[in-house]
N, C-alpha and C positions, 0 to 999 in steps of 0.2 A: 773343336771350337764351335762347329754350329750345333752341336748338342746342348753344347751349355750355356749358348744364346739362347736356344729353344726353350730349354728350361728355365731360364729367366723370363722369356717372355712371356711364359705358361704363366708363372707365380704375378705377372704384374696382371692379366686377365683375370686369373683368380681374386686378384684384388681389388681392379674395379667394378667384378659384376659384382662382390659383397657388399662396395662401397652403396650402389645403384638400390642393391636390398636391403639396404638399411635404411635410407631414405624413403623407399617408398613405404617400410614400417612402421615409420616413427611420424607421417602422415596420421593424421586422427580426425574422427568424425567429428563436424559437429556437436555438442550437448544436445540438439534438438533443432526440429525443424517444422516446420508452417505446411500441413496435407490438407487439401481441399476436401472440403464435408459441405455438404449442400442439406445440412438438416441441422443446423446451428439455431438453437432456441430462440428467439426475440425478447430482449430486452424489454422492460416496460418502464419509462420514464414515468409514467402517472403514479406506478405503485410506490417505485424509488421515493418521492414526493411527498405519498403519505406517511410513507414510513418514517421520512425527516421530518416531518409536523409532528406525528407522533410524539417523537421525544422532546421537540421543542415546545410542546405543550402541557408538560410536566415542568417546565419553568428551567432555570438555570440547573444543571448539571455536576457541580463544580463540588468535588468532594466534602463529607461533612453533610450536604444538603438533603434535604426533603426530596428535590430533583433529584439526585442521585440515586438515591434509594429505590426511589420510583422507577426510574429509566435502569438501573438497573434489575429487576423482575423485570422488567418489560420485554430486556433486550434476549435475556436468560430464556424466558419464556417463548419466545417468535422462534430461536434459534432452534430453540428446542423441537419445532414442531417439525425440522426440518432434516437437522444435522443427524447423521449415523452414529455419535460420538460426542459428545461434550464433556470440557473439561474445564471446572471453576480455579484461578489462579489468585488463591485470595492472601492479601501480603499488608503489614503494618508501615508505615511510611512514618519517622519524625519529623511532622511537617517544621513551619518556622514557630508558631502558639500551640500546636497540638499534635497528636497522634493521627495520621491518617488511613484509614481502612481502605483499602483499595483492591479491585478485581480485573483482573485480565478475563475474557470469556473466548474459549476455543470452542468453534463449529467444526467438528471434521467430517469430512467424508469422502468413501474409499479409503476407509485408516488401514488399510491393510497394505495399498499398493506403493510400494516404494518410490513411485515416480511424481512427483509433488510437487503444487504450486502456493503459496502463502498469499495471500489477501487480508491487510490490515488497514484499521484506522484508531484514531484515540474517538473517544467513546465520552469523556468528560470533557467539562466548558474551564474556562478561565474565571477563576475564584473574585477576578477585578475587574475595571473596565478602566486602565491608564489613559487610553487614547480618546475615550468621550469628549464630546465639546462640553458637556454640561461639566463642569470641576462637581458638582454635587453628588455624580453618579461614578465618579471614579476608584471609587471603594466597592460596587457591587458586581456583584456575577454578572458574565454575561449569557444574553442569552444564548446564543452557538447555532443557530442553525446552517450556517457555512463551516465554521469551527470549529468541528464536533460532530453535527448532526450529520450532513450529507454524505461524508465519505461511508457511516453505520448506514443510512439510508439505501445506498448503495449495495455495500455488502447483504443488508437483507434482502433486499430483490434477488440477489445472485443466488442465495440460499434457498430462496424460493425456487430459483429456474433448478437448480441443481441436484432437488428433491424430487424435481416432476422427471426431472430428465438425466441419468446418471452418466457422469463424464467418465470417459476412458480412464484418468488420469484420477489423481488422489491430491485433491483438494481440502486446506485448510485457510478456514473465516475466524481472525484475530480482531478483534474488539480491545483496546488499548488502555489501561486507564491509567489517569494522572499526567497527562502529556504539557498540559497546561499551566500545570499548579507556581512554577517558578516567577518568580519577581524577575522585572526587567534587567536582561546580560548575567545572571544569575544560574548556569547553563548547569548546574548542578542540581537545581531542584526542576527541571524540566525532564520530559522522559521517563518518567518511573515506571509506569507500567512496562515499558520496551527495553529499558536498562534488568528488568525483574524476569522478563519471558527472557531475554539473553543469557539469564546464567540459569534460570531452568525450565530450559527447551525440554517439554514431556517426551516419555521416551518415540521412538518412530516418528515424530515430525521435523524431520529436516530436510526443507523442503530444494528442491533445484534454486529458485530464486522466490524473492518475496517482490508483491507490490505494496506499496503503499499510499492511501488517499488522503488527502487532508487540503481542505476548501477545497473539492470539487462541485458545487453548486452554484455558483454564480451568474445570473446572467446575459453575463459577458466577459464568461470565464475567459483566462489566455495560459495555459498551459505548455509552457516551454520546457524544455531537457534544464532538469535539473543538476546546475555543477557539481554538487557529488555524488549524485547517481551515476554520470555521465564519467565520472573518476572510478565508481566503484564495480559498475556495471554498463560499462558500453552496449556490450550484444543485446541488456533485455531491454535499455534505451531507447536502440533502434528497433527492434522488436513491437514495443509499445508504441512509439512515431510514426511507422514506413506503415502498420495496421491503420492508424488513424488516417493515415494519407489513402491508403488504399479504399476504409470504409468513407471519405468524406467528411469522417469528422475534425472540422475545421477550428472548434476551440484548441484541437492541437499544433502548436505550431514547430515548426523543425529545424529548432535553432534553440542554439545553450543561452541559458539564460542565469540569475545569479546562484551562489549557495547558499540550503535554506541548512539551518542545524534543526533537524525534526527525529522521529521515530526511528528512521531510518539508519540511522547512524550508528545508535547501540546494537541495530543486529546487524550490520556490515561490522564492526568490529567484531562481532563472536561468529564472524567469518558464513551469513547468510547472506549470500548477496542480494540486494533490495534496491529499487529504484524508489522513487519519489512523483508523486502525480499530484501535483500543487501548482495552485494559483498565488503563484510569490508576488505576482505585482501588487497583490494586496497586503503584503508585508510591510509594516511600516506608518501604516494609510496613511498616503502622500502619492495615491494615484493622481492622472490628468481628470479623472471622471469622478466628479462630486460623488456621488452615489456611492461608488466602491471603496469611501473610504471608511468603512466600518471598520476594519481589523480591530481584538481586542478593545471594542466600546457594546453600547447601550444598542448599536445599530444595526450589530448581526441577527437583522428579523429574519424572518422567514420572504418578506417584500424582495428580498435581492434574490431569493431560489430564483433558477427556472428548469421548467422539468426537463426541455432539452438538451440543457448542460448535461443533468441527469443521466438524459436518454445516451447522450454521445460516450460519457466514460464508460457505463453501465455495457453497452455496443462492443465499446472495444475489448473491454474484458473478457466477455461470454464468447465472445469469437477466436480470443485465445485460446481460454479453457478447452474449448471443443474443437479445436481445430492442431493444437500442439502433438508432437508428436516428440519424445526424448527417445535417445539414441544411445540407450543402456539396459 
């Protein structure tokens, strides 16, 4: 009898040290984690700035146009002097009166390294201006330099730092087109360029997660977590926030705020997870502050930039970039 106590008691230790081993298995790391680099490039808000003038100096943006045309070579061209890789993503759209020509533009680099981060924005303005005071102006382009401009503005600077200074990791610059084009709740003719890159992601970029900009230039930007980012990607949320808190950049603030339906959405559905870095109080323009109510009018001058705004997203980014570290 105390043998074959023994022997039972044997088989139930044999089971719990398996049980113990399994759980400390099935433990997993991280995706990635934040290592201190004391030689993280500096952002430059002034260049950010020029480079959004840039394009808003070619006039409205808005497919179809002369602006278009134009800011496209322009943008093809700057990338170009930078990127390790470019990739033209050129696609026909049937708009609502016409056929639309439209281009995605990829900056890559390190295209080799399989560890990758995405950085995108839309690149095109708004073909109308719904929200103007003036009812006369409500049928033309806007001009975009929040809209449009800043987030690209943005992105070039980075392509700039990233060219001078190669990052560990393997980074891809997405330029978005047609994000705009859709008529008010219309959410079908919105997105095309990001709905176009979603079903053909070139081969080798699939990146860990994507950011994406759009009205980052305001200034008096307020940059809250956005509710589907915040739904779709918690970790790079916090990621992109607990940085901003860390670097003091205070247009970020660390609290959810509403959901915007933007870019981000068609590549969370083809399973890239993407956050959103927008200035949604300008959604709607029916802010408390006279000034920020351009959204979609005649009023998205260049007068509302500030290159601090610039500087602060531009900061938080690059110190990602160089400081990330994946855990694969």
């Amino acid at each position: 009898m105390k043998f074959k106590n023994l022997f039972l008691l044997l088989i139930v230790l044999i089971m719990i040290a398996g049980c113990e081993k399994k759980e400390e298995y099935e433990i997993s790391k991280p995706a990635f984690d934040i290592q201190q680099n004391d030689s993280i490039p500096v952002f430059n808000g002034e260049d950010a700035y020029a480079f959004t003038k840039a394009q808003v100096d070619f006039g409205p943006r808005n497919p179809g146009s002369n602006g278009h045309t134009l800011a496209l070579t322009y943008l093809q061209n700057e990338l170009n002097k930078y990127a390790d890789e470019m990739i033209l993503q050129s696609f026909t759209y049937p708009g609502y009166n016409e056929d639309l020509n439209l281009t995605n533009i990829v900056a890559r680099f390190n295209p080799g390294n399989k560890n990758r981060i995405l950085i995108c924005a839309h690149w095109d303005t708004r073909p109308r201006s719904e929200h103007s005071s003036d009812s006369t102006k409500r049928d033309l382009p806007i001009p975009g330099a929040n809209d449009g401009a800043s987030g690209c503005g943005v992105i070039l600077e980075l392509a700039n730092i990233l060219h001078k200074e190669k990052p560990v990791i393997g980074v891809d610059l997405v330029l978005l087109d047609g994000e705009d084009y859709g008529k008010e709740s219309d959410l079908d003719n919105y997105c095309l360029g990001s709905k176009y890159f979603s079903v053909h992601i070139p081969d080798g970029l699939y990146p860990g997660f994507a950011i994406l900009l759009d009205m980052v230039g305001d200034k008096e930007a307020v940059f809250m977590k956005e509710a589907n980012s915040v739904e779709y990607a918690p970790d790079i949320v916090n990621l992109i926030w607990s940085t901003a808190v860390q670097l003091n950049a205070s247009a970020f603030i660390p609290r959810t705020g509403g959901a915007i339906y933007d870019d981000h959405i068609p590549l969370n559905q083809a399973g890239i997870k993407t956050i959103d870095i927008i200035d949604a109080d300008l959604v709607g323009a029916d802010t408390p502050v006279e000034r920020r109510n351009y959204w979609h009018s005649d009023k998205d001058t260049m007068e509302n930039i500030g290159k601090n705004t610039l500087q602060q997203v531009g900061t938080v980014l690059t110190y990602i970039l160089y400081s990330i570290h994946f855990n694969s």
